[in-house]
Structures are given as C-alpha cells and as structure tokens.
N, C-alpha and C positions, 0 to 999 in steps of 0.2 A: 647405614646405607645413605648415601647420598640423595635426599632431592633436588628433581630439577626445577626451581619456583622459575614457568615460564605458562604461558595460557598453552592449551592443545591446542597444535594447529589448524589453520580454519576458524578459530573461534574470535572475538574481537570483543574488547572492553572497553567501554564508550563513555570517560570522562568528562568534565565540565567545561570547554561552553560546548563541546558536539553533544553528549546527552541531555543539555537544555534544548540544542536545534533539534533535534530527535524527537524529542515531545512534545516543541511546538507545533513540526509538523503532523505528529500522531493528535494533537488535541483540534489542529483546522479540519484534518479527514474526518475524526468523528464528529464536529461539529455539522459540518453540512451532510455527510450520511444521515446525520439525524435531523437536519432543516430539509433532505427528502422523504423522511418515514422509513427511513432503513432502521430497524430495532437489532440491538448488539445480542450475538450469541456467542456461549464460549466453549469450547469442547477440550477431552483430554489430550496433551501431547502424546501420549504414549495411545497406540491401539495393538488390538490383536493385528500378526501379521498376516492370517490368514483374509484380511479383508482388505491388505494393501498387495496382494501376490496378483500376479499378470492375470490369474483366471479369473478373478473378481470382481475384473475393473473392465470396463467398456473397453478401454485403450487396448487391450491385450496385448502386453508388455511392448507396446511400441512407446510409450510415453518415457526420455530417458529417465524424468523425476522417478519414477516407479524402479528401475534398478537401481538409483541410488541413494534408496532409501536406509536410515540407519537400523541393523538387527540387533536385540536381544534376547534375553532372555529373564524371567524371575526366579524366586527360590523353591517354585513348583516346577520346572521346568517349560510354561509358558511362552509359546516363539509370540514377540510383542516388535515393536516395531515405534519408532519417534515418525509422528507423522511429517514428509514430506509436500503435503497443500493443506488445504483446508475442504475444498471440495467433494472428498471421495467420501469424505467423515459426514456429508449431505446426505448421501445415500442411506449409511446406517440410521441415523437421523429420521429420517422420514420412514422408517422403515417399524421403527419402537415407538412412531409417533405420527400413524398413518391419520390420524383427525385435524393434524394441523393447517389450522386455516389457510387459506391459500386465496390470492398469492401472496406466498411468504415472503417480503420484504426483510431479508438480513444483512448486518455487519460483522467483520469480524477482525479485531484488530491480534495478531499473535505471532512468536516466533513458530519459526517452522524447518526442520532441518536436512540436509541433503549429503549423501557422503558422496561429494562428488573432487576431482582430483583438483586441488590446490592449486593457483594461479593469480598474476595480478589483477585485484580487482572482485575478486569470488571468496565470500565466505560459507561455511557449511551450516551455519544459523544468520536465519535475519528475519526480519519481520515482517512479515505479509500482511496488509489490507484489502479485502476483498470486500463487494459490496454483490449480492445476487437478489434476482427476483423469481422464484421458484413459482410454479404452477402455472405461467400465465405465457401463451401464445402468440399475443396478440407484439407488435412491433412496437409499440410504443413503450413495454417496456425497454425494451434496448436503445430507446432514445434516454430515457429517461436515465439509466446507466450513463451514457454517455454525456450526457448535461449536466450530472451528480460530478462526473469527474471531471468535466473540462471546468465547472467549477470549485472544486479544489486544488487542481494546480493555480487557478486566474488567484484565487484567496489568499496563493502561499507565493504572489508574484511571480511563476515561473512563465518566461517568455518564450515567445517566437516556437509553441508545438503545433502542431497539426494531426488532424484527428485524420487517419487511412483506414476504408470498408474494405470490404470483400464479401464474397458469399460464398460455403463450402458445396450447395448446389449448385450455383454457378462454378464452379474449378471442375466439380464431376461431367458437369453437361460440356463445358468444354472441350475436356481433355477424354471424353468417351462419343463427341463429335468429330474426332480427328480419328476414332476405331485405334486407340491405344490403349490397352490391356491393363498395365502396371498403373495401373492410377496413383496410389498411394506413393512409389515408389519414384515419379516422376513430376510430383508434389514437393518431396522431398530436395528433392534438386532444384524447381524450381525458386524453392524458399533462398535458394542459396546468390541468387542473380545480384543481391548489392554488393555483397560478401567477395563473391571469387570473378563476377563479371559473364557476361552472354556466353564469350567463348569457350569456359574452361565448362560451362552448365549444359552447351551443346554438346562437345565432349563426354560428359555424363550421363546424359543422357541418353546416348548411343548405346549403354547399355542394356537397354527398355524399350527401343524402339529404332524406326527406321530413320533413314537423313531425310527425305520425304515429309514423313509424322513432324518429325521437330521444327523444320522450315514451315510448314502448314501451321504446327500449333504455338510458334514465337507470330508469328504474324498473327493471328487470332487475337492474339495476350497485346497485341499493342491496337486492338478496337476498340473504339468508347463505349461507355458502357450502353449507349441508345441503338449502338447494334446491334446486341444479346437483345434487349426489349423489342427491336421490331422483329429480331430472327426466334424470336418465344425461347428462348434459353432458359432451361429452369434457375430461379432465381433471380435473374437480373430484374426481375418488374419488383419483386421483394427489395430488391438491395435499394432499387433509386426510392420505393416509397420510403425507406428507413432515412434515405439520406432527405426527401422532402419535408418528413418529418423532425429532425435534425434541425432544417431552415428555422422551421417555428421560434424554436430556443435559442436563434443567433449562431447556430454552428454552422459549419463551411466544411464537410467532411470529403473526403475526395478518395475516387474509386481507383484499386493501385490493385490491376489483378493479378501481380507475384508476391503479395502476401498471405502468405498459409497460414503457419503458427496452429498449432493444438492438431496433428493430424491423424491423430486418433481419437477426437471424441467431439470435436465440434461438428455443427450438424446446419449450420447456417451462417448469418450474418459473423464476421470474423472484425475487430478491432487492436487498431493498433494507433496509440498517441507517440507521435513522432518528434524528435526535438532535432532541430538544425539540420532536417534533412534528409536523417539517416537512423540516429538511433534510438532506441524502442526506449520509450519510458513508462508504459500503461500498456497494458495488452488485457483483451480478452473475448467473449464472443457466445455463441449461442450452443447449448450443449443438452440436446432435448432427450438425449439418448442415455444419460447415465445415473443422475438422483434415483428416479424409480424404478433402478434395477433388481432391488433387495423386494420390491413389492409386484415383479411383474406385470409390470406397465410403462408408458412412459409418460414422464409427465417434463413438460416444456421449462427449460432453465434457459437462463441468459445473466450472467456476470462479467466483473471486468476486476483485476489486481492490480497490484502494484508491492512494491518491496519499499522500504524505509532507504534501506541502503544502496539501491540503484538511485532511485530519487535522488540522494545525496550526492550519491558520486556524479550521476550525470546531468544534473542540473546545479551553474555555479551559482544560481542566483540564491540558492539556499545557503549561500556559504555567509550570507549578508545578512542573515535572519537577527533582528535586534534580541538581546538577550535583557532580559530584564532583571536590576539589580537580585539576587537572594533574598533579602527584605527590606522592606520598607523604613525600618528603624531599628535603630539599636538601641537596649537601655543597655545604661551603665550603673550597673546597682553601688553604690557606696558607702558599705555597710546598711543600706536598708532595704535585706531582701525580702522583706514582705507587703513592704508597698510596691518592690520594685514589680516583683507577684502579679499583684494585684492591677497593675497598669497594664501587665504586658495580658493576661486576661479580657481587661479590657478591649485593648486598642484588636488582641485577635477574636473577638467575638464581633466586631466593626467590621471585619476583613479587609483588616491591616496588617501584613504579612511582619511578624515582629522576632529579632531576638533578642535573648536575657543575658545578659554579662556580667560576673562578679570580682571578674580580675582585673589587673592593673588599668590606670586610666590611656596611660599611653598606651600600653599595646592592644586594649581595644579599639582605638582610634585610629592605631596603624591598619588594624584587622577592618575596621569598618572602612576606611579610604582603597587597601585590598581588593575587597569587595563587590568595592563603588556603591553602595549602602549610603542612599541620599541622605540621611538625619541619625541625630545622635540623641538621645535625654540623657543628661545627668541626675541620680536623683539621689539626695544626700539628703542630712537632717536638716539641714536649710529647708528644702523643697519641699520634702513633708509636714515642718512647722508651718510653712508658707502656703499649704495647699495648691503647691505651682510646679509647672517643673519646668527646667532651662533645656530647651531643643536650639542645638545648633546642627547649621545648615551646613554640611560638610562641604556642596560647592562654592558658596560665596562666605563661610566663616561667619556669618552672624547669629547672637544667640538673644534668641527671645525667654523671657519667662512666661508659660503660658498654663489656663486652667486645662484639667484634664480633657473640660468641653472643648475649650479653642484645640488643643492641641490632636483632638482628634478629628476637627474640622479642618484642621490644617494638614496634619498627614493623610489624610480620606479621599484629597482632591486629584 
C-alpha cells in the first residue's frame, strides 16, 4: 500500500526561524502573564464530549467553536472529544475543585483544535493564550486583563493597535429600547457592519424587524457613549468606568458599539485589540454566566485570548523578531573528548548555551558559520597540555588562547 507522506490537512509544521519566532513570542506572553500574577494551569486535550455538547455549555450551541469541535472515540467506546478553547474546561475545573481560591488569576498557554473547513489563512490546530480572572466582579479586573495585554503586544513591538469596549448590557438595553424582539439575531448582523457594510446589514435585518426599528436603532448605534450615561442605559455608566479605569494604565480604549463577538456567553464588558483599523488581534470579554455552571451558581469571569498564529499572520512586525544564534559556542573536540566533555559541562552549567563536536574541523566550521554560532574552541592536545584553549571569533577571524576562566568571562558577556 502506498503512503502518502503529506501532514493532514489543516495541520502545519512550524520549522526554524518561524518556530524560534513562535517561542519568543510564547516566552514574552508568559513572561508578563506572570509580571501580572496570572499562575499557569494545564488541562487535558482530550475531554468527555458529553461536557463540550450544546446542552452543557451556556452558549447553547450557538457558539460555531462548539460544532466544530473534533469527535472520538476510545477502545471502551467513550464519545471524547479534542478540546476546541480552553474556557469551557474552567467550569469542570471549578467544579472538582470548588475551594479554589478566588480570585483565581490563571494562564494558559496550549494547542487547541477546531474542525472547521479549510481556507486561506485557517488552520485546525494552533495555539491559544488566554489569560482569566475568575471569581472577581469588580471592574478592575478587566482593566487589568486589558493592561496585561496591551503590554504584551508593546513587549513584542507590535504597532499602531487600539484597544475597542463594548458592553453586552448595553447592546440588550439598546436594541430592546427600540422594542425589537430578535436580540440575539440582530446582534449577529450587526457584528457584520465592517464586513459587508450598512447596506447589505440593513437588508438583513429586515428579516427581524421593521424599516422603522432599523433606522431608529442605526441612529442610536451612532450616539456617544455619554448619551446611554445621561439616558441611564444599562451598562453604559459600567462601560465608561472600565474605560476611566483604563486611563490609569495609559490606555486610550474607545467605545465602537457594533462590536458583538461571544454572543452567546458574554455577559458584559466585550474587548477587542484592533490593528490597522480593522482587524481583530486579541478579543475577549466578561463571561459571568458560564465557569459556575457545573456548581449551580454564578461566579463572575473576565478573560481575554489570543492565538500564536493569528498574531503571526496579522501582525508583520513579528516577522522581524531577532533570532538569536542556536549557541553560544561550539567546541571542536580533536581527539580529546573528555576534556572536550568537561568544558562543554562547564561553560552549560554558566548558562552558556554550547555544542560538542567531534568531527571534521572544516565541516564544523562550515556548520558553525551555518548557524551564525558567534565562537569556535579548538581543543586539541596542545590545549590540554597548555591548560588553554583557542576561541576563535567567527565574525572578525581572530583567535585568542584563553584559560577556561577568561574564556568563560569572555563568552558570558
């Protein structure tokens, strides 16, 4: 039988220098996740599917991620399922582990996979970062979310984003102030206004409500948000405190009331980091209704995501990410590999990123220039009689003899 050595489609395998970019930017997000007090948790890919199926989840199968989630099965006949977020696996969570302190400040860095159909730009695995604050009401979590990430893009140079609010009480008080029924469904359309434009979402909307309703509630959707606050709109006095809060930390977030996103489960303030304009590179929002569903209660959530591989693609400034040589130095053992051992022990016990070589002298050199592997040791029975060893500097060609001390002062810097 023939195989066909090709990856399954949708999937993607991420060589060197894009999987060095990949994990710089995975080590800057956990870096300040954790210069906020967000503490990493790690949960199974795989769950029962009976905990990812429409009746389980707040969203009730309106969430597409939830239909296109991957099915299986095990050798018990077990329906399991490859998790599609990371979120919904909060709920079981809190559920086996109802004394967890609170509020729970979590990270979570992992793939996550989606059977969804094939196009440019979409793969069916990638890696999700999320950062959440469970248990805690109060608005300042979601500022705090939103300062954790607007500095981690600033960390990884990405330019020219802008942070866009919303409030999901505010969209209901709106759009049930105009005595239109279809909320959900005219939500949904609305999201659509950068996409296809006023007219073709007026159009669709017609099938939801009257010409009337629509002209009434596009004119609404273009009042500042200090209308809703003096007309007591629910939410809008929430929304501008989150955004004064905001100021504190140097953010400038701005109120864009046709932004939906999550409209089945978010329950408040809604987040979206915007690059060039238009397109979404951080989304997320407040979601009070769905962690403490497995314990019959609710307890208040607020998170925000991101994917590795949207990051990459839609931001080019990542594409510039300095890669830093594979190591620091190379030894070139000849014939003496148990000094040569012994060095390279060394110098990685310093956290000097080192490799061992015992083959030919030119084509380690070539290998090391390859590379771009700043420094070379030679270290022969010269070197050992001598207590010395010769580092040449592969940019400028020069070669010193140096004791093991200098020579680790010298590569350390």
């Amino acid at each position: 039988m023939k195989i066909e050595i090709d990856k399954v489609k949708g999937f993607q395998d991420y060589l060197p220098p894009e999987s060095q970019k990949r994990a710089k930017v995975t080590a800057v997000a956990k870096q300040i996740f954790e210069l906020y007090g967000f503490v990493p948790i790690e949960t199974p890919i795989i769950e029962y599917d009976e905990l990812m199926r429409p009746e389980s989840l707040p969203s009730e199968g309106e969430d597409d991620a939830v239909a296109e989630r991957f099915k299986l099965q095990d050798r018990g006949g077990r329906n399991l399922g490859l998790r599609y977020e990371f979120t919904f696996q909060l709920s079981r969570i809190l559920k086996q582990n109802p004394n967890l302190k609170m509020p729970f400040r979590r990270y979570q860095i992992g793939p996550v996979f989606r059977d969804e159909p094939i196009r440019q730009g979409r793969v069916r695995q990638f890696t999700q970062c999320d950062i959440d604050i469970i248990g805690s009401s109060e608005l300042s979590a979601d500022a705090e979310c939103l300062a954790c990430i607007s500095d981690v893009l600033i960390a990884l140079e990405i330019k020219d984003f802008q942070i866009q609010l919303n409030n999901r009480k505010l969209l209901n008080a709106i759009i049930e102030s105009v005595q239109i029924q279809n909320a959900k469904q005219v939500m949904r359309e609305l999201d659509k206004m950068q996409k296809i434009g006023e007219d073709e979402v007026k159009l669709n909307l017609r099938k939801y409500t009257t010409p009337n309703q629509i002209i009434t509630l596009l004119k609404l959707l273009d009042k500042p948000l200090s209308f809703f606050i003096e007309n007591a709109f629910d939410g809008a006095k929430e929304l501008q405190e989150l955004i004064n809060l905001c100021s504190l930390y140097g953010l400038k977030p701005i109120f864009n009331p046709y932004m939906i996103r999550g409209f089945a489960y978010y329950t408040g303030g809604i987040f979206e980091f915007i690059k060039e304009g238009k397109t979404s590179i951080v989304g997320g929002g407040r979601y009070d209704n769905t962690v403490g569903k497995f314990l019959n209660r609710e307890i208040p959530a607020v998170g925000i995501s991101f994917s590795i591989e949207a990051l990459m693609a839609l931001c080019p400034e990542l594409s510039e990410i300095e890669i830093k040589p594979q190591a620091r130095v190379l030894i070139i053992s000849i014939n003496e590999d148990k000094a040569s051992i012994s060095l390279a022990k060394s110098l990685r016990k310093k956290n000097i990123s080192t490799i061992l070589t015992f083959g030919q002298i030119s084509k380690q050199l070539e290998y090391a220039n390859a590379q771009k592997i700043p420094y070379v040791v030679f270290l022969g029975e010269i070197e050992v009689n001598n207590n010395k060893f010769k580092l040449k500097d592969m940019t400028s060609g020069e070669e010193k003899q140096l004791t093991e001390k200098q020579l680790i002062s010298k590569l350390a810097k």
